[in-house]
N, C-alpha and C positions, 0 to 999 in steps of 0.2 A: 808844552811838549812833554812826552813821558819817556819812559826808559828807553824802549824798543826806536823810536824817534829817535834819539842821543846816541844810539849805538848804531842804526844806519847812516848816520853823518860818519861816524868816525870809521866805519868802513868803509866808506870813499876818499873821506879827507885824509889821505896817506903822504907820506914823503917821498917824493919822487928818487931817481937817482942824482939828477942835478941838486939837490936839497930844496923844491920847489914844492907846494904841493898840488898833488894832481886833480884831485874835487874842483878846488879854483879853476885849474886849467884847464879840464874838460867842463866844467858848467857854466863857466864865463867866460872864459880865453884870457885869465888874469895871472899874470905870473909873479905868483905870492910865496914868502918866504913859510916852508913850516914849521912851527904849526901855525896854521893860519887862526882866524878869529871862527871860525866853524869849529874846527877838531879843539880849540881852547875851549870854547864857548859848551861844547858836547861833553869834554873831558871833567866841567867844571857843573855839571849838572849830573852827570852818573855818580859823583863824588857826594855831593850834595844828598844823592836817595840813600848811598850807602849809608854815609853817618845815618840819614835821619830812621833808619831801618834798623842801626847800632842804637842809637842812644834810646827809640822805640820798646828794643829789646830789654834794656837795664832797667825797666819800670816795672 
């Protein structure tokens, strides 16, 4: 998956106001605590390009 992928996850995988999140809720009818393993899994791959964009840079 690439950036643009990682970043439409995580603009659905939001935190609801019950502290649920709602991506789950509305794409599976799952009521998952956030951040769920989507918005983790998305947040933990934009992280990922950044460094590798930083440490790219220092060369």
């Amino acid at each position: 998956m690439n950036e643009e992928q990682s970043r439409q996850i995580l603009a659905v995988h939001l935190p609801g106001l019950d502290g649920l999140c709602c991506g789950c809720r509305w794409w599976w009818a799952r009521l998952v605590p956030y951040p769920c393993y989507q918005a983790d899994w998305a947040a933990r791959c934009l992280a990922r390009a950044a460094t590798r964009r930083f440490l790219d840079g220092l060369r």
